[in-house]
Structures are given as C-alpha cells and as structure tokens.
N, CA, C, O and CB atoms as a CASP TS submission, in Angstrom:
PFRMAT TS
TARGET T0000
AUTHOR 0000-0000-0000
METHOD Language model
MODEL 1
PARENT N/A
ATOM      1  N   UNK     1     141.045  99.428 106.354  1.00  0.00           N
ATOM      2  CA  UNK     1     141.442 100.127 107.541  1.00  0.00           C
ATOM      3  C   UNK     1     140.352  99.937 108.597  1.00  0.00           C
ATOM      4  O   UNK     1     139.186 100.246 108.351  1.00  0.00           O
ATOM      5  CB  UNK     1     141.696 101.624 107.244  1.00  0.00           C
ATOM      6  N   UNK     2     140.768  99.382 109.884  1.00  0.00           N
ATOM      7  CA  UNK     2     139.937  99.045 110.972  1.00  0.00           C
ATOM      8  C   UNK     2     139.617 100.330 111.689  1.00  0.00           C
ATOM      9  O   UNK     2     140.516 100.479 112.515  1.00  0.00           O
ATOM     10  CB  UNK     2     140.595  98.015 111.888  1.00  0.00           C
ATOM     11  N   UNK     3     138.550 101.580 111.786  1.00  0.00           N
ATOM     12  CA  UNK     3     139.191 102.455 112.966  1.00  0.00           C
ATOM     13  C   UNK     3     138.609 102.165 114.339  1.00  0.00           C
ATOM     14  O   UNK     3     137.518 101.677 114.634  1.00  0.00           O
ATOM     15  CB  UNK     3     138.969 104.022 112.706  1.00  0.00           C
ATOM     16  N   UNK     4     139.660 102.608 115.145  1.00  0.00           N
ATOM     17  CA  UNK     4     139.053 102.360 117.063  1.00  0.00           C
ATOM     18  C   UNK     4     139.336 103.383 117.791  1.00  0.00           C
ATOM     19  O   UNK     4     140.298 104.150 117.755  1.00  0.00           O
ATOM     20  CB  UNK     4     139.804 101.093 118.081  1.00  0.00           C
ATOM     21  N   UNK     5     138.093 103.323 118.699  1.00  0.00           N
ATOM     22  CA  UNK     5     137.910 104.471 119.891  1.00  0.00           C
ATOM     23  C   UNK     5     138.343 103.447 121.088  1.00  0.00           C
ATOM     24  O   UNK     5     138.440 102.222 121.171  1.00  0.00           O
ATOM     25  CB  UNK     5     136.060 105.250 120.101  1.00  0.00           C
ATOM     26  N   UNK     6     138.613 104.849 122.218  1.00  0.00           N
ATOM     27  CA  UNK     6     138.800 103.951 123.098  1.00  0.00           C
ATOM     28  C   UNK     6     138.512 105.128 124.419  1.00  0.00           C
ATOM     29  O   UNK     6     138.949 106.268 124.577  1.00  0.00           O
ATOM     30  CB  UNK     6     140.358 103.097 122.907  1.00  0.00           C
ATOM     31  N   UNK     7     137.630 104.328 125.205  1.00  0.00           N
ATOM     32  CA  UNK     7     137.190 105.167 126.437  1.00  0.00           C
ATOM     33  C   UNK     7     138.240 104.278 127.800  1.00  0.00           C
ATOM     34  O   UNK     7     138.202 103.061 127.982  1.00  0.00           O
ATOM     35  CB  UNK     7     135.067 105.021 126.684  1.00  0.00           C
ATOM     36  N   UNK     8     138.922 105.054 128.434  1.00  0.00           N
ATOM     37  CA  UNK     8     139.756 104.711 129.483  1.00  0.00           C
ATOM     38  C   UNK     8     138.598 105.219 130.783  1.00  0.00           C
ATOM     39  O   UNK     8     138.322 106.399 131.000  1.00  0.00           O
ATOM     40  CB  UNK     8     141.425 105.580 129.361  1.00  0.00           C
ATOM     41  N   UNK     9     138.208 104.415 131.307  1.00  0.00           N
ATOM     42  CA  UNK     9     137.529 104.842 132.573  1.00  0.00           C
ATOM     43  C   UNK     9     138.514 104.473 134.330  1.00  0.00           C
ATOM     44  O   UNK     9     139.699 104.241 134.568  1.00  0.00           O
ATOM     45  CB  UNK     9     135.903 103.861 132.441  1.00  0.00           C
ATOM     46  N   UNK    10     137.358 104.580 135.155  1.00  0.00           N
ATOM     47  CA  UNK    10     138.023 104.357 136.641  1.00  0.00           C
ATOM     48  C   UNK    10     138.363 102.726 136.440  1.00  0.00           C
ATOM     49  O   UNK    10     139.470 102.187 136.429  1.00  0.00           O
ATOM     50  CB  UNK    10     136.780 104.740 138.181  1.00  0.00           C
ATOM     51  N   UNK    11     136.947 102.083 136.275  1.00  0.00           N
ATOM     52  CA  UNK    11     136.976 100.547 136.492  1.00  0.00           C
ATOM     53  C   UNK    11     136.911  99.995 135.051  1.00  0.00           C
ATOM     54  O   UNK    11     136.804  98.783 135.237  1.00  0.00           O
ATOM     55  CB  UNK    11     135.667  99.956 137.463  1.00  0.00           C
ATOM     56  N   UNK    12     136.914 100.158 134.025  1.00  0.00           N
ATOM     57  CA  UNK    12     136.777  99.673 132.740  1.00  0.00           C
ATOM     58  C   UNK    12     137.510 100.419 131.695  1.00  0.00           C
ATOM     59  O   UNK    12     137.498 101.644 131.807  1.00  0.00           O
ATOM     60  CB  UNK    12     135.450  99.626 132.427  1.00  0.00           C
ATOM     61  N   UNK    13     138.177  99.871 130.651  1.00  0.00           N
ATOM     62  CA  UNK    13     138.649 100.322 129.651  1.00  0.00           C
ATOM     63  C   UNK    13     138.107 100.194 128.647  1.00  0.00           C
ATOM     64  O   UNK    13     138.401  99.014 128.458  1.00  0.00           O
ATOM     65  CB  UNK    13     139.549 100.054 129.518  1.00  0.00           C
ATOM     66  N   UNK    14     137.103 100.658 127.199  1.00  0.00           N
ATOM     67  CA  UNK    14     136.504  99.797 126.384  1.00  0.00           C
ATOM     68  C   UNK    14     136.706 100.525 125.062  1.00  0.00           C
ATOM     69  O   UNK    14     136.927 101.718 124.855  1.00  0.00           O
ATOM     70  CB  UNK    14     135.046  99.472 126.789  1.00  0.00           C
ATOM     71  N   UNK    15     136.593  99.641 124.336  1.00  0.00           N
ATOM     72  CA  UNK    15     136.774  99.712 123.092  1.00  0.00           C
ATOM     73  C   UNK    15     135.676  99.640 122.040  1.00  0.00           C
ATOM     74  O   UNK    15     134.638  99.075 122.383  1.00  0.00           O
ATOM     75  CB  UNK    15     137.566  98.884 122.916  1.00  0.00           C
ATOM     76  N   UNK    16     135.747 100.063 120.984  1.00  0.00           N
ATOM     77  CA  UNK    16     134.596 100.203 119.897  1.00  0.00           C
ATOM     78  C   UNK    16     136.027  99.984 118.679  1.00  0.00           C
ATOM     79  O   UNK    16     137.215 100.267 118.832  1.00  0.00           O
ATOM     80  CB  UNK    16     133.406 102.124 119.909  1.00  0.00           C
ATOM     81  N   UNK    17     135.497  99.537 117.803  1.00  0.00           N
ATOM     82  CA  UNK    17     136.143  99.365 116.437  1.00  0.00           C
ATOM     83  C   UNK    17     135.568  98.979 115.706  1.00  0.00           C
ATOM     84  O   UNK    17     135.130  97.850 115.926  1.00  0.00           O
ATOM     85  CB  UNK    17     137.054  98.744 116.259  1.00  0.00           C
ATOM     86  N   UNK    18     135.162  99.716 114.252  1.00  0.00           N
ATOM     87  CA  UNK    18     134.649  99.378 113.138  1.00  0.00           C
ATOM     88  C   UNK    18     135.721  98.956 111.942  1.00  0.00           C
ATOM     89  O   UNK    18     136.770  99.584 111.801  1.00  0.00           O
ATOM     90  CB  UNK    18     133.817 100.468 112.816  1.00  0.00           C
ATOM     91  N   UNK    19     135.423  98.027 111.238  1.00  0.00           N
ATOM     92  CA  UNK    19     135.836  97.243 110.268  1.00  0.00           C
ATOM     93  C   UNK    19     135.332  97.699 109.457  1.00  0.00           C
ATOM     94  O   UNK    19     134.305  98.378 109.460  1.00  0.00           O
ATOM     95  CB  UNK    19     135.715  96.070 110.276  1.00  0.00           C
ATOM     96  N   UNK    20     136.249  97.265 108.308  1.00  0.00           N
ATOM     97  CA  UNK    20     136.377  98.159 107.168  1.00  0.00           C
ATOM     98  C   UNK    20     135.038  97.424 106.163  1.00  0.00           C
ATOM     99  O   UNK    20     134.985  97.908 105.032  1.00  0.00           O
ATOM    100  CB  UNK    20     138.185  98.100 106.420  1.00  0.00           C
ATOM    101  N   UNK    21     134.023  96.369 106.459  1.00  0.00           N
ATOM    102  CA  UNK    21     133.025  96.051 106.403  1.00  0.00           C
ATOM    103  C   UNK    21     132.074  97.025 106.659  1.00  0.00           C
ATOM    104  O   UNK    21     131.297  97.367 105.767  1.00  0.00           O
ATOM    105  CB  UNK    21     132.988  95.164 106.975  1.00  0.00           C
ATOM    106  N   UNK    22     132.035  97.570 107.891  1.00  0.00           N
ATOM    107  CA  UNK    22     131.130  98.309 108.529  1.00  0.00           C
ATOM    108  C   UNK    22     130.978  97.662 109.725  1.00  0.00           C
ATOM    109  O   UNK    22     130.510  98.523 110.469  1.00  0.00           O
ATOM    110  CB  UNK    22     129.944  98.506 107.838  1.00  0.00           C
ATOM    111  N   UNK    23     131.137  96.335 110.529  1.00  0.00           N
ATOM    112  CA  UNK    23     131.166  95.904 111.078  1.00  0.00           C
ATOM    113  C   UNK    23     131.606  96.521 112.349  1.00  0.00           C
ATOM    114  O   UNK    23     132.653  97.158 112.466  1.00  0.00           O
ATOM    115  CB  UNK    23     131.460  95.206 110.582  1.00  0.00           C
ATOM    116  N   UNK    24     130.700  96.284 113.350  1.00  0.00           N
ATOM    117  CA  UNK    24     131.380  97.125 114.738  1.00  0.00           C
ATOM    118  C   UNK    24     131.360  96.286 115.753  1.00  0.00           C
ATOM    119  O   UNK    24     130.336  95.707 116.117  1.00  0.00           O
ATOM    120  CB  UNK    24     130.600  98.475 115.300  1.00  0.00           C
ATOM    121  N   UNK    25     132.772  96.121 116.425  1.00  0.00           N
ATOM    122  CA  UNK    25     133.200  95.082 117.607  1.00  0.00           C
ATOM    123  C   UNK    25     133.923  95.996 119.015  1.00  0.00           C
ATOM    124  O   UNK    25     134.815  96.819 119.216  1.00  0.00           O
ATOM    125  CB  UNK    25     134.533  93.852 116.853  1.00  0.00           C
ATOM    126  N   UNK    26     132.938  95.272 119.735  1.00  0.00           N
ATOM    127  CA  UNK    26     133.618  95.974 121.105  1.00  0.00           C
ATOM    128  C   UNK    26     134.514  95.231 121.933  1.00  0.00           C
ATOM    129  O   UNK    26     134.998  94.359 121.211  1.00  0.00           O
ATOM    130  CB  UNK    26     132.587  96.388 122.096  1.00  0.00           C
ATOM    131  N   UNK    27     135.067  95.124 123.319  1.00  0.00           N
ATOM    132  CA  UNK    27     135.982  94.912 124.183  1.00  0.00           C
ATOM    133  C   UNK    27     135.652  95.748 124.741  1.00  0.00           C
ATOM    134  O   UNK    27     135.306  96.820 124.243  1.00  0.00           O
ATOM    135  CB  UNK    27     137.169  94.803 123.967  1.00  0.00           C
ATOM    136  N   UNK    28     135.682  95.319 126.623  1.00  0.00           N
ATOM    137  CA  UNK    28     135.897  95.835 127.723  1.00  0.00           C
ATOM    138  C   UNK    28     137.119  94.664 128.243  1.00  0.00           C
ATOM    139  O   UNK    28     137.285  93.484 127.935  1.00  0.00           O
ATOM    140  CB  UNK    28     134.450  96.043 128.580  1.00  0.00           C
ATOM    141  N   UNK    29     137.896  95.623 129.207  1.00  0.00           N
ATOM    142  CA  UNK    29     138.732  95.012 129.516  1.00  0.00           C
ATOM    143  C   UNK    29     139.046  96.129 131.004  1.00  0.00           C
ATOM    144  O   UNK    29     138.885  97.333 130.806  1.00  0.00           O
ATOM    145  CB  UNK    29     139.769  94.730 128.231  1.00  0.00           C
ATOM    146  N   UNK    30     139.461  95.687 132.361  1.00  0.00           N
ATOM    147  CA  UNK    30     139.816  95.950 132.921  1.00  0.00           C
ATOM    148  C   UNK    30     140.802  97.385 133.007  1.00  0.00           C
ATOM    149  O   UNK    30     141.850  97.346 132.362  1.00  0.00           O
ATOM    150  CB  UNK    30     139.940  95.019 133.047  1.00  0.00           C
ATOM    151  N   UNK    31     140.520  98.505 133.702  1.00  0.00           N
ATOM    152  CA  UNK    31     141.409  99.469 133.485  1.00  0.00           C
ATOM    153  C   UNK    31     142.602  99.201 134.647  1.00  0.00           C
ATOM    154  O   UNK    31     142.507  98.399 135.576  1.00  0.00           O
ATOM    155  CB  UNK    31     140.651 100.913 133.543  1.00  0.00           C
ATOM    156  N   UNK    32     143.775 100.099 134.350  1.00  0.00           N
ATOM    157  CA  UNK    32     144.899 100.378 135.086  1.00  0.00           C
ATOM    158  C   UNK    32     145.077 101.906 135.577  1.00  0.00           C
ATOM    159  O   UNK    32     145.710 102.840 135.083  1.00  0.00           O
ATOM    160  CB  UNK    32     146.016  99.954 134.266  1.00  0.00           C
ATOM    161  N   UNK    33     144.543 101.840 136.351  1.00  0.00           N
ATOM    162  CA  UNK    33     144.495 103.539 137.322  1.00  0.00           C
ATOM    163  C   UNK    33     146.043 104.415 137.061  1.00  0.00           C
ATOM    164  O   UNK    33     146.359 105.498 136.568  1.00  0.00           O
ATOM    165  CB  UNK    33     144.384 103.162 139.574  1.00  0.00           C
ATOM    166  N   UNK    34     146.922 102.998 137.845  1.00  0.00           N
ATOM    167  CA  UNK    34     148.267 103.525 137.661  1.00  0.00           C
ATOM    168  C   UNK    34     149.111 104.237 136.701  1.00  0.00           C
ATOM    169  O   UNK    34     149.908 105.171 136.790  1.00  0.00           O
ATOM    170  CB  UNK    34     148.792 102.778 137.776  1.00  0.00           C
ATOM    171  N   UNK    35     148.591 103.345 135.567  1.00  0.00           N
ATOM    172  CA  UNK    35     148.933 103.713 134.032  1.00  0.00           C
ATOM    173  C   UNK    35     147.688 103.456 133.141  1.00  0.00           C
ATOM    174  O   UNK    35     147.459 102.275 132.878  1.00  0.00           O
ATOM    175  CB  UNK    35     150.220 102.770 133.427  1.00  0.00           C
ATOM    176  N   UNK    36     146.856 104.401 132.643  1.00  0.00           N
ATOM    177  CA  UNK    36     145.909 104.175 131.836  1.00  0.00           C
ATOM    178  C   UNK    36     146.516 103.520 130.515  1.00  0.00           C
ATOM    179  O   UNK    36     145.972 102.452 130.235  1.00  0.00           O
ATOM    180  CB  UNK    36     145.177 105.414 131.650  1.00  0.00           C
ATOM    181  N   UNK    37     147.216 103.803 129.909  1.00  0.00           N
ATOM    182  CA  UNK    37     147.732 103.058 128.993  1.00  0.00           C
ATOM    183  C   UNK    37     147.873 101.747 128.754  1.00  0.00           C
ATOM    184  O   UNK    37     147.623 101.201 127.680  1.00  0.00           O
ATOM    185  CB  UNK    37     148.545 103.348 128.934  1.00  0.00           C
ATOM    186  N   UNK    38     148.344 101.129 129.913  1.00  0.00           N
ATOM    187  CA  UNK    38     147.985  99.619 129.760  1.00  0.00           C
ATOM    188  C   UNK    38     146.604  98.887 129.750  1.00  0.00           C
ATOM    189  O   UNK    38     146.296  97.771 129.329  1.00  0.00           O
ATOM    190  CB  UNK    38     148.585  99.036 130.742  1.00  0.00           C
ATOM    191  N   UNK    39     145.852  99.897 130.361  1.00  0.00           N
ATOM    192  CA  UNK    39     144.624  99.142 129.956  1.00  0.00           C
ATOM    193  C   UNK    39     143.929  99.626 128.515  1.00  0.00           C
ATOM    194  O   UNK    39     142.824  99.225 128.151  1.00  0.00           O
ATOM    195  CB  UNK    39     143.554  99.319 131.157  1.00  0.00           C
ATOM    196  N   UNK    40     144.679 100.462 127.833  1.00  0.00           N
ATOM    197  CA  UNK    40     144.565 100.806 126.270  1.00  0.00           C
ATOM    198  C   UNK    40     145.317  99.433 125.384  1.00  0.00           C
ATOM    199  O   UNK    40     145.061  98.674 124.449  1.00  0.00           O
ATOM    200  CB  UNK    40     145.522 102.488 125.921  1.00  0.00           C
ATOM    201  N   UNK    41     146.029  99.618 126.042  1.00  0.00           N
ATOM    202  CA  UNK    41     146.770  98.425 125.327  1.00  0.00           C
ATOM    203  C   UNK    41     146.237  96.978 125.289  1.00  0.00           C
ATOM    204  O   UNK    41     146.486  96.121 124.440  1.00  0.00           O
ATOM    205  CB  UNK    41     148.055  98.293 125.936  1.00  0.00           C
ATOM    206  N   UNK    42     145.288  96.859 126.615  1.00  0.00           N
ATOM    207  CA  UNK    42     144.994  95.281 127.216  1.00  0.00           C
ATOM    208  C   UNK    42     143.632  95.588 125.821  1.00  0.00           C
ATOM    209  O   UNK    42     143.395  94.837 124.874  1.00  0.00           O
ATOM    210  CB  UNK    42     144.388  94.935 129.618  1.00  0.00           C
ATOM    211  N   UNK    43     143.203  96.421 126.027  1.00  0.00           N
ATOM    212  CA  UNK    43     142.151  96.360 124.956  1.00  0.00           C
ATOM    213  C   UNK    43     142.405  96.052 123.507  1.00  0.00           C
ATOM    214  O   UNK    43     141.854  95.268 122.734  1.00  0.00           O
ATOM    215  CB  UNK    43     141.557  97.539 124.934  1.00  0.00           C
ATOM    216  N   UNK    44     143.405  96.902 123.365  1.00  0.00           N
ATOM    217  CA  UNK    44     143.793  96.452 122.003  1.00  0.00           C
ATOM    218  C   UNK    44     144.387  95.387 121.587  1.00  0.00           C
ATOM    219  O   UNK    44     144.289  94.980 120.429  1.00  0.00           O
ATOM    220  CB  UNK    44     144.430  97.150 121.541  1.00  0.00           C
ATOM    221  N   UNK    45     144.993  94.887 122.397  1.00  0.00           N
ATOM    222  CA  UNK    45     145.270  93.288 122.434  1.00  0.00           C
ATOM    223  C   UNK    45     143.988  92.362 122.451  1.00  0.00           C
ATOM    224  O   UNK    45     143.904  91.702 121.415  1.00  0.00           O
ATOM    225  CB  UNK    45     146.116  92.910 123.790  1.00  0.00           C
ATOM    226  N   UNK    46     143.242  92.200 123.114  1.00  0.00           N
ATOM    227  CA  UNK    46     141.602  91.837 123.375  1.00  0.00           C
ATOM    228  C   UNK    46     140.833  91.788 121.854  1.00  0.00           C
ATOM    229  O   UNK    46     140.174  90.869 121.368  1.00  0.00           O
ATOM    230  CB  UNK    46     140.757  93.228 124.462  1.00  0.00           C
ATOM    231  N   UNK    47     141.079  92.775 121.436  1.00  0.00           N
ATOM    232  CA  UNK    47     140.684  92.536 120.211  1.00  0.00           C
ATOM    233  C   UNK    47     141.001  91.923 119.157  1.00  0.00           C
ATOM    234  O   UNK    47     140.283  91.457 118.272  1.00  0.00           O
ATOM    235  CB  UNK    47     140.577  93.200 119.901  1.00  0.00           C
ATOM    236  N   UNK    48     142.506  91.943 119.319  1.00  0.00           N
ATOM    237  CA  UNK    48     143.286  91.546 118.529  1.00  0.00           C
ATOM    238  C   UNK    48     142.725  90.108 118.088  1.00  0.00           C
ATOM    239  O   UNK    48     142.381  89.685 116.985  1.00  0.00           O
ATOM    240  CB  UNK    48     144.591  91.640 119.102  1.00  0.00           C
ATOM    241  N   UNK    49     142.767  89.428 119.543  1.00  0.00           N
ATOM    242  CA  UNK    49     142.518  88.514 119.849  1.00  0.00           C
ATOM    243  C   UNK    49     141.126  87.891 120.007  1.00  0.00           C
ATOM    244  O   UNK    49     140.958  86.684 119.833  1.00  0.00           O
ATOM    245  CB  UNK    49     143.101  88.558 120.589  1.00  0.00           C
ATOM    246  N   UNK    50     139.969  88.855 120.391  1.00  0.00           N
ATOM    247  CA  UNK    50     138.825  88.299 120.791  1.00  0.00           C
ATOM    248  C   UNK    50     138.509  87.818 121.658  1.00  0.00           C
ATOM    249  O   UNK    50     137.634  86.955 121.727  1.00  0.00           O
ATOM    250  CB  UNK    50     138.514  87.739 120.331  1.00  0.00           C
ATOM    251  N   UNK    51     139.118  88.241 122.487  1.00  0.00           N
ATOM    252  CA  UNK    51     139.068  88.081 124.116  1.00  0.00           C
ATOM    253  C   UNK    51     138.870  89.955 124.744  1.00  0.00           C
ATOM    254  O   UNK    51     139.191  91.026 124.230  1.00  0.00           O
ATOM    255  CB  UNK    51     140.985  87.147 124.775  1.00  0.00           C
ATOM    256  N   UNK    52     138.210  89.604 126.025  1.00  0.00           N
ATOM    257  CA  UNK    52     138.378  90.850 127.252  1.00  0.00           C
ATOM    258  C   UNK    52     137.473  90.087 128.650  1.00  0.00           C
ATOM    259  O   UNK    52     136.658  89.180 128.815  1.00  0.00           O
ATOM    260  CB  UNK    52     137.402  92.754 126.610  1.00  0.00           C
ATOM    261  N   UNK    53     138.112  90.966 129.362  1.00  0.00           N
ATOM    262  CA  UNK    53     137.868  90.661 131.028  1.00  0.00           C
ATOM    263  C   UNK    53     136.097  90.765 130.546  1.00  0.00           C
ATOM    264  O   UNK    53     135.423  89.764 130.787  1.00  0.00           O
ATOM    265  CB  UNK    53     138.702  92.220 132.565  1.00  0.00           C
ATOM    266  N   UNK    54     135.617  91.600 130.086  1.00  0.00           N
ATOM    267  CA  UNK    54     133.652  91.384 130.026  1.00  0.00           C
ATOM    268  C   UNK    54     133.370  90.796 129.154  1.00  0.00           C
ATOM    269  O   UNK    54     132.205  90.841 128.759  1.00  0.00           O
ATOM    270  CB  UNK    54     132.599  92.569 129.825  1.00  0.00           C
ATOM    271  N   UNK    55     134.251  90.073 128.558  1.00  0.00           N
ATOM    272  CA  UNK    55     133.840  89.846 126.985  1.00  0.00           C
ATOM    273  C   UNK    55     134.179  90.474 125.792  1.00  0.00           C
ATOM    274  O   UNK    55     134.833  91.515 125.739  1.00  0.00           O
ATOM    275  CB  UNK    55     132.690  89.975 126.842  1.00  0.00           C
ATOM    276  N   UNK    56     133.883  90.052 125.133  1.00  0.00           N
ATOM    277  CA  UNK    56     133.803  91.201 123.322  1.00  0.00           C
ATOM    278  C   UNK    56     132.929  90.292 122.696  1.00  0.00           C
ATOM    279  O   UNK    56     132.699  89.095 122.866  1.00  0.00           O
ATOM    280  CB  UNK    56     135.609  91.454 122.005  1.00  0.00           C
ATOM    281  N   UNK    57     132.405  91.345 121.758  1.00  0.00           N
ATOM    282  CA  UNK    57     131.533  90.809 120.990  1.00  0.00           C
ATOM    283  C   UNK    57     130.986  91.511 119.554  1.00  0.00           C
ATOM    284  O   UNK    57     131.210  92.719 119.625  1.00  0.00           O
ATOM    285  CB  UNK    57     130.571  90.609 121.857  1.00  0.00           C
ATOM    286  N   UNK    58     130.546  91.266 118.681  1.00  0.00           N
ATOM    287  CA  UNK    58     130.779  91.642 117.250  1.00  0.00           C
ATOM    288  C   UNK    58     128.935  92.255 117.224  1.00  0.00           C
ATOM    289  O   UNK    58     127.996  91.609 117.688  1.00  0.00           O
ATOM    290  CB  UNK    58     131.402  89.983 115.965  1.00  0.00           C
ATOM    291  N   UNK    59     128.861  93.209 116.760  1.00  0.00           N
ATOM    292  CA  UNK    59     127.800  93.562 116.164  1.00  0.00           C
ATOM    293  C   UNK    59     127.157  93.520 114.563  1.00  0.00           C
ATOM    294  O   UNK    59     127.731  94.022 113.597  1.00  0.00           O
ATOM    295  CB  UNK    59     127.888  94.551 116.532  1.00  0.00           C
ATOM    296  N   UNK    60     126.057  92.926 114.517  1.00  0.00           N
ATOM    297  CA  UNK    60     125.818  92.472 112.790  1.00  0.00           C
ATOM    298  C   UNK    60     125.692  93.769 112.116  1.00  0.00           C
ATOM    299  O   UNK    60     125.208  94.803 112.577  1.00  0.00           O
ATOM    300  CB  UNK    60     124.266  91.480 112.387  1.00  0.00           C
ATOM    301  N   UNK    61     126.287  93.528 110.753  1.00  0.00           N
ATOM    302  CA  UNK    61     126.252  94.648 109.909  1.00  0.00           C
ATOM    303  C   UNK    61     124.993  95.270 109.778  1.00  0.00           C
ATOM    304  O   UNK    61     124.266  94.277 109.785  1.00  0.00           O
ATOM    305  CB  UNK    61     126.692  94.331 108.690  1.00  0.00           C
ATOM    306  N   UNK    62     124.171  96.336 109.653  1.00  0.00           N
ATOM    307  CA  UNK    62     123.910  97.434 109.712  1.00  0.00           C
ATOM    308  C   UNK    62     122.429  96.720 108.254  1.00  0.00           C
ATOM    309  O   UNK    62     122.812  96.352 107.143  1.00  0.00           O
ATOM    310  CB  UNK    62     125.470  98.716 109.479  1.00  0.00           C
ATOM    311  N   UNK    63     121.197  96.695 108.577  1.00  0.00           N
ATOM    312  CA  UNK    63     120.185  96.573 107.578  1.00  0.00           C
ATOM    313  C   UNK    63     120.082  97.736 106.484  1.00  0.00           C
ATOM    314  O   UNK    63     119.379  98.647 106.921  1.00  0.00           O
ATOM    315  CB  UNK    63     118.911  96.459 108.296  1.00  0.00           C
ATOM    316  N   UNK    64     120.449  97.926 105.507  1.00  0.00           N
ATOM    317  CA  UNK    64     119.659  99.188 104.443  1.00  0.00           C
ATOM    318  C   UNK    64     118.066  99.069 104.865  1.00  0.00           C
ATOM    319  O   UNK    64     117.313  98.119 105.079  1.00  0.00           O
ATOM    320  CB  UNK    64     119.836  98.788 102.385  1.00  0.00           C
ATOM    321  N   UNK    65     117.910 100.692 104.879  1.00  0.00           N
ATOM    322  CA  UNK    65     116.994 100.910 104.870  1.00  0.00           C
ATOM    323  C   UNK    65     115.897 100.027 104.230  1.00  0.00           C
ATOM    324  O   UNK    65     116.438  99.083 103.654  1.00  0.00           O
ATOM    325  CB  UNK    65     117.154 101.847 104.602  1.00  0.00           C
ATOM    326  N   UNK    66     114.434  99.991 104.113  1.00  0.00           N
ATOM    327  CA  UNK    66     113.738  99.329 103.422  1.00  0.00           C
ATOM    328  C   UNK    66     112.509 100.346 103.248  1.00  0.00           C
ATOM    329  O   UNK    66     111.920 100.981 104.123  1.00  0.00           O
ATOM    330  CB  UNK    66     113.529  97.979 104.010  1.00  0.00           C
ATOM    331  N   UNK    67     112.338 100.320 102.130  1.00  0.00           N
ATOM    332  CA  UNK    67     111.485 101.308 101.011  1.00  0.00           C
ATOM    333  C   UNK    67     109.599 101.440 100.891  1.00  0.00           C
ATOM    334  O   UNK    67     109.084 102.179 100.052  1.00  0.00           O
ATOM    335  CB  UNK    67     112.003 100.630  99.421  1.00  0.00           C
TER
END
C-alpha cells in the first residue's frame, strides 16, 4: 500500500507519497484555483507517471541508525 498526502495551494499543488518500501516521492504540479481538484488529480497522475510541472523526484530510503 502506497500512502499520499496532498497539499492544494494558490500556485502549486504537491504531493508526498510513501511506498510501501519506505520510500518517499514527491510531485509538484501546477494548481487549479477554479477547481482544486484537478490539480489533485494532475498530481496524482504525475506520479503515476513520474512526471510534474517542477519535477518529481524520489527520496533514498531512510539509513538505520548506527550504533
């Protein structure tokens, strides 16, 4: 199970989603004033895909601590 947040702003829509790795990938993508929803959607598509209007990009899994 992938889960995702999603911040709808004025000028940006963005996304966070962690993989069921632990893995955490973002997307920004352009917002829609008119209908915030579509720019929920453009995001989630973006990801889908690996694409967004700023980019996306994957963050490396997470170091264990070291002792």
């Amino acid at each position: 199970m992938t889960r995702v947040g999603v911040d709808v702003g004025g000028t940006f829509t963005d996304l966070v989603a962690v993989r069921p790795d632990g893995g955490i990938e973002i997307r920004k993508v352009a917002s829609t004033p008119a209908d915030p929803s579509i720019g929920l959607f453009r995001a989630i598509d973006a990801f889908g895909t690996g694409e967004g209007d700023g980019g996306g990009y994957t963050l490396p899994l997470p170091r264990p601590p070291s002792h």
